[in-house]
N, C-alpha and C positions, 0 to 999 in steps of 0.2 A: 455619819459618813458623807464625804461629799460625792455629789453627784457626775455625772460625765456627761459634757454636752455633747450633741454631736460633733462640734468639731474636733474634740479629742477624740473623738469613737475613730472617725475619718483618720486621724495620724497615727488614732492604734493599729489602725489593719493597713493602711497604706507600710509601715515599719515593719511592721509582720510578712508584709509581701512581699520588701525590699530585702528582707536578711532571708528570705525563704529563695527568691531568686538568686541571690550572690550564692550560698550554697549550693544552690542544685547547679549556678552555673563552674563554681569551684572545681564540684563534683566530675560534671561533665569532662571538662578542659584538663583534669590531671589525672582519671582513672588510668588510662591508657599508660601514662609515666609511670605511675607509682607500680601499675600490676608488671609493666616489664623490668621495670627495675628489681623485683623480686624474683621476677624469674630468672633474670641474669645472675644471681648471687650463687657464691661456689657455696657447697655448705652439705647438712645436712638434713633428714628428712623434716625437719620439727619447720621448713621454710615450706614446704609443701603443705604439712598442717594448716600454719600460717597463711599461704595463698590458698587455702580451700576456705578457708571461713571469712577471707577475704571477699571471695568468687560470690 
């Protein structure tokens, strides 16, 4: 097996903390759209299902 020096260890968790940030910042920045946009939708009750296991 090869080994991992630390400067690979350094680019594993720096990438890790890079794709962990754009996600949560993803998250952040479109909840608010996406959850209204479901509540605006004409429709039936299976949309409320839907926004409760969303919530």
């Amino acid at each position: 097996m090869a080994e991992l020096t630390i400067g690979q260890l350094i680019k594993i968790i720096l990438g890790i903390f890079v794709v962990v940030a754009v996600v949560g910042g993803l998250y952040l920045f479109f909840k608010n759209n996406i959850i209204d946009f479901f509540r605006n939708l004409p429709g039936n009750e299976s949309v409320g299902v839907i926004f409760g296991l969303i919530k």
